[in-house]
C-alpha positions as CSV (number, residue, x, y, z in Angstrom):
1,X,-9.3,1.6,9.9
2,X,-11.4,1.7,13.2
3,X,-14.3,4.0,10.7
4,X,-14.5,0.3,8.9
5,X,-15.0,-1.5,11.9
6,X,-16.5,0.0,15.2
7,X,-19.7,-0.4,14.4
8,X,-19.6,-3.9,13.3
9,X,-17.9,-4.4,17.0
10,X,-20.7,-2.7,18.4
11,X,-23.5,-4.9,16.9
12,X,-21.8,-8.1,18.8
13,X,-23.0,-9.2,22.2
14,X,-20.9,-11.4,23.9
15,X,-17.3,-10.5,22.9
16,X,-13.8,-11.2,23.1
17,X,-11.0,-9.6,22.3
18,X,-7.9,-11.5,21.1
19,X,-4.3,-9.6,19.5
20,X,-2.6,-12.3,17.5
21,X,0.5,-11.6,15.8
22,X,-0.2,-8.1,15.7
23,X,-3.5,-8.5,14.3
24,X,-6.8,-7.5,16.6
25,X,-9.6,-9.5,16.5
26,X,-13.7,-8.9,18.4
27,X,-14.9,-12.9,18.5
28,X,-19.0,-12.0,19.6
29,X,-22.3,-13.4,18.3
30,X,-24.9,-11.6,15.9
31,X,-27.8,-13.1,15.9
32,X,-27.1,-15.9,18.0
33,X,-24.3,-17.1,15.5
34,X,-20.8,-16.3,16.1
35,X,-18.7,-14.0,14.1
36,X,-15.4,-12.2,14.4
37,X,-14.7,-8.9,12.9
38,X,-10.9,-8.7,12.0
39,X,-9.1,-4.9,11.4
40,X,-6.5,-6.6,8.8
41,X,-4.6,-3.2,8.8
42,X,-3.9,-1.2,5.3
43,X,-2.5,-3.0,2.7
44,X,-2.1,-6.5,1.1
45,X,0.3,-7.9,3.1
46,X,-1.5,-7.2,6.1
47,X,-4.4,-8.0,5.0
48,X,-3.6,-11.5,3.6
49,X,-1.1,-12.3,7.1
50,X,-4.3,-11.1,9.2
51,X,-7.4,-13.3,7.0
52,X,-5.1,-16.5,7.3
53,X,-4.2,-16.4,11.1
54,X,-7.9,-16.2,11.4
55,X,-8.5,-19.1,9.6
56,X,-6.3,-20.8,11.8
57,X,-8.0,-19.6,14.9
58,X,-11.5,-19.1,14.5
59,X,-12.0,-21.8,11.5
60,X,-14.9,-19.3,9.7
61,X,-17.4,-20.5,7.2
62,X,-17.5,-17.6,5.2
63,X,-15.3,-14.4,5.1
64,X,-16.7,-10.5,3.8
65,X,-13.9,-8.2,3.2
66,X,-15.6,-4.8,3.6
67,X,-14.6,-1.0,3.8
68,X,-14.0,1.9,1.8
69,X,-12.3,2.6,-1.9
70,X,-11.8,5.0,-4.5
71,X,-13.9,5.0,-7.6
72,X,-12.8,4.2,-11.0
73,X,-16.0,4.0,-13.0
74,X,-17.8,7.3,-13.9
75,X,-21.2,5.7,-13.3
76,X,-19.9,5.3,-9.5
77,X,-20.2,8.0,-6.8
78,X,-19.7,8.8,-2.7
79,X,-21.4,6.0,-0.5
80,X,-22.5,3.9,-3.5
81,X,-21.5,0.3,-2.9
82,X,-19.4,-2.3,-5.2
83,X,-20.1,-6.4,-4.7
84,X,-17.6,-7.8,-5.6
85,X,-18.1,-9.7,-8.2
86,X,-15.1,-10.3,-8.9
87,X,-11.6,-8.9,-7.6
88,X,-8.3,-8.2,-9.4
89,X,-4.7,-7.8,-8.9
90,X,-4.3,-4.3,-10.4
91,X,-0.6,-4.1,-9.5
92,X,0.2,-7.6,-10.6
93,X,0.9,-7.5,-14.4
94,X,3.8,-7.6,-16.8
95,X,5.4,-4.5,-19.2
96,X,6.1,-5.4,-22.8
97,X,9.6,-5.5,-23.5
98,X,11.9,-2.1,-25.2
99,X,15.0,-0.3,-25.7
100,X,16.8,1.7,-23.3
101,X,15.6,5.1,-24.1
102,X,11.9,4.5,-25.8
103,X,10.3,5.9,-22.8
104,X,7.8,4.2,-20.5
105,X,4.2,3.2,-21.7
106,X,2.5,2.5,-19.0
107,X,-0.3,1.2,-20.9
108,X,1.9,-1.4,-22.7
109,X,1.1,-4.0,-20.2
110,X,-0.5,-7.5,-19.5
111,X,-1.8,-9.0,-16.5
112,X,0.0,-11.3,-15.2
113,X,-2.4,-12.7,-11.5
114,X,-1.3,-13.8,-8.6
115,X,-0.8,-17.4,-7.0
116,X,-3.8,-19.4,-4.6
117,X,-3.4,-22.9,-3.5
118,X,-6.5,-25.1,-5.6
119,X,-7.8,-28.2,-4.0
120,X,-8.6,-29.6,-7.2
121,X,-5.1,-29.5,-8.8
122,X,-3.7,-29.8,-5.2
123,X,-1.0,-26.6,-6.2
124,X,-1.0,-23.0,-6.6
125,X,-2.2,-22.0,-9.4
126,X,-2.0,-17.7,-10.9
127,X,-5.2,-16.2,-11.5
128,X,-5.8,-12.7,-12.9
129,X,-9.3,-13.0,-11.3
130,X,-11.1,-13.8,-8.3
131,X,-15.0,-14.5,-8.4
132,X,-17.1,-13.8,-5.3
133,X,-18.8,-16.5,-3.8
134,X,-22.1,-16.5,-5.8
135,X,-24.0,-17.2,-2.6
136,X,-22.7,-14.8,-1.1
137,X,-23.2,-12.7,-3.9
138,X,-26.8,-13.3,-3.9
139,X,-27.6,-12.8,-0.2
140,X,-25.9,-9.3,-0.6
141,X,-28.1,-8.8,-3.8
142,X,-31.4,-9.6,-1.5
143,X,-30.6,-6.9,1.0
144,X,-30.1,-4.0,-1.6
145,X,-33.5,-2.4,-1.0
146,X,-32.2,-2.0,2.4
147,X,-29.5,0.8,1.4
148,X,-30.7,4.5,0.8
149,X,-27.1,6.1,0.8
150,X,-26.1,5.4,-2.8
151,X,-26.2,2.6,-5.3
152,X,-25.6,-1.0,-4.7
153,X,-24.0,-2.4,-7.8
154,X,-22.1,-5.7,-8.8
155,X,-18.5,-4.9,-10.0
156,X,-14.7,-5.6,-10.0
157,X,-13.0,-4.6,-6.8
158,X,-9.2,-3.7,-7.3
159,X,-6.8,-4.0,-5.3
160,X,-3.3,-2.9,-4.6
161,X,-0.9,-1.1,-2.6
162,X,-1.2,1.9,-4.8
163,X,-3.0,5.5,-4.5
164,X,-4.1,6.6,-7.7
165,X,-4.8,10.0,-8.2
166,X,-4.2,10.7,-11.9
167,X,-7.6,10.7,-13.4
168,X,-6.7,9.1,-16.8
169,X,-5.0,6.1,-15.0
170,X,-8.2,5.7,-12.9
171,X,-10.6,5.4,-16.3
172,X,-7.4,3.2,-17.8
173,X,-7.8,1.0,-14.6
174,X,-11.5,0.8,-15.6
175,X,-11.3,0.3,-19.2
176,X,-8.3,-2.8,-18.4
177,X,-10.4,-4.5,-16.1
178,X,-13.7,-3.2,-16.2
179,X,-12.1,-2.0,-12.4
180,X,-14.9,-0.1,-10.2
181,X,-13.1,0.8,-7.3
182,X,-9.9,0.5,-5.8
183,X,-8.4,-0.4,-2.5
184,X,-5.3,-2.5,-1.0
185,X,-6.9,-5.6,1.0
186,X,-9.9,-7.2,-0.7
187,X,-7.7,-9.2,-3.5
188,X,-5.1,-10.7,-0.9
189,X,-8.0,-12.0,1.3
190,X,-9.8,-13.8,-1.9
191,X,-6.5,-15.6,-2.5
192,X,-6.2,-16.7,1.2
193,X,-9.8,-17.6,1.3
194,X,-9.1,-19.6,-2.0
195,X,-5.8,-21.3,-0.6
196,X,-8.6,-22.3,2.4
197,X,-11.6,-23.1,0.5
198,X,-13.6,-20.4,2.2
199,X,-16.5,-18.7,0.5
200,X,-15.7,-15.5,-0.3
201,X,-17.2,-11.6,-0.7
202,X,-15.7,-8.5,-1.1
203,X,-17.8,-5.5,-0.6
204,X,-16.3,-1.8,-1.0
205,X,-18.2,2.0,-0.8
206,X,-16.9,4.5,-2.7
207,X,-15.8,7.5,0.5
208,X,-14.2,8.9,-2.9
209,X,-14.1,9.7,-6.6
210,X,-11.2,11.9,-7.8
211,X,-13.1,11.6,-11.4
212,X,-15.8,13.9,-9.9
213,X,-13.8,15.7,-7.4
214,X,-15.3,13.8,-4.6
215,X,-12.9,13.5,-1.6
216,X,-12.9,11.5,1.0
217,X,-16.3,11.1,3.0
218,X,-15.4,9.6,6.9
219,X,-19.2,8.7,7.3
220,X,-18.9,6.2,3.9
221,X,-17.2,3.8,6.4
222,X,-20.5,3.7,9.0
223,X,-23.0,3.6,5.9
224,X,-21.1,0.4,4.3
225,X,-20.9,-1.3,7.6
226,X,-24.6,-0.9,8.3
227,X,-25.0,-2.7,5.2
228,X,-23.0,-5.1,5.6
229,X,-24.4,-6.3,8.9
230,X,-27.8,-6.7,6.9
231,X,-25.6,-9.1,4.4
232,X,-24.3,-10.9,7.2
233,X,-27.3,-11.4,8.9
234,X,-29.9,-12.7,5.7
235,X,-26.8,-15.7,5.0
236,X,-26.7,-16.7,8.5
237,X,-30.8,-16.5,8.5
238,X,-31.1,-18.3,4.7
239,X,-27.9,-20.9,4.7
240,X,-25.9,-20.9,7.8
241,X,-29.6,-21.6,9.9
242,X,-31.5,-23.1,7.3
């Protein structure tokens, strides 16, 4: 959603605008360095087909997936901010098997991942979870101090093309895969960045909790990107220039 993105546009001198595919990209420089911001569009197919044209194109050394998500842990409210740690596959499991006519337990239910090619075993390879680039990680960590909207926690992003709006299947969410938040892009870009070898952090604000009756907050998406700009800036100031 342009909320997500304009002001990341905005903080780039220099720019270019390019439409591939569908997909809209800003090309610009921050800080002297250059960096494109990408609007992959809702969802994980989107979002996936929109991270791997730009690695075609631009070639980038890192990637952040950023923007807004529902919460799923209680300890989590409005404009407090998820690093992704890690990120899940929330929709990507398997039911355990039963009889025409038992009903349906939604709970009765494994993981089951999703596929990334790995230069190690040279194939793709189903994993259930992605880690965050721990570099990354910690340059997003260093900046913390820098946020006065909310919290800025380390936590498991999830991600799927679902809405959830039942409370108990938010908590059930949490309690499977100790989920904080939920959205539809950030998995599909770690498994594209994985396929590529390109580090990779997902960063999510909460613009909603249905647990507290919290609905959606249009100003979450300026606060996160502010943020985020600081991230940016301390790794291309502590690695990318060192």
């Amino acid at each position: 959603m342009d909320i997500e993105m304009q002001d990341m546009v905005k903080a780039l001198t220099d720019t270019t605008e390019y439409t591939i595919g569908q997909w809209y990209y800003v090309a610009g420089q921050l800080d002297g360095y250059p960096v494109v911001v990408s609007r992959t569009e809702q969802g994980l197919a989107n979002a996936g087909a929109s991270t791997a044209l730009a690695m075609e194109y631009f070639n980038p050394v890192a990637v952040i997936n950023q923007g807004t998500s529902g919460g799923h842990d209680p300890e989590l409210h409005t404009f407090d901010i998820v690093l992704g740690e890690t990120t899940v596959p929330s929709a990507a499991w398997m039911t355990e098997a039963s009889a025409k006519g038992a009903g349906v337990d939604y709970k009765a239910m494994t993981m089951n991942g999703v596929y990334a090619y790995d230069k190690n075993q040279k194939t793709f390879v189903k994993e259930v979870k992605y880690p965050g680039d721990e570099t990354l990680l910690n340059c997003a960590q260093a900046v913390a101090e820098t946020y006065n909207k909310g919290k800025v926690v380390k936590g498991v992003i999830s991600s799927s093309d679902e809405w959830n709006n039942q409370i108990d299947r938010m908590l059930f969410l949490h309690e499977l895969n100790g989920s904080s938040c939920e959205e539809m892009e950030s998995n599909s870009v770690a498994q594209v960045c994985k396929t590529y070898d390109v580090p990779y952090l997902g960063i999510r604000i909460l613009s909603n909790t249905g647990i507290y009756g919290e609905d959606f907050n249009p100003e979450t998406g300026s606060a996160c990107q502010e943020y985020v700009l600081n991230v940016a800036k301390n790794y291309i100031q502590t690695v990318l220039n060192k």
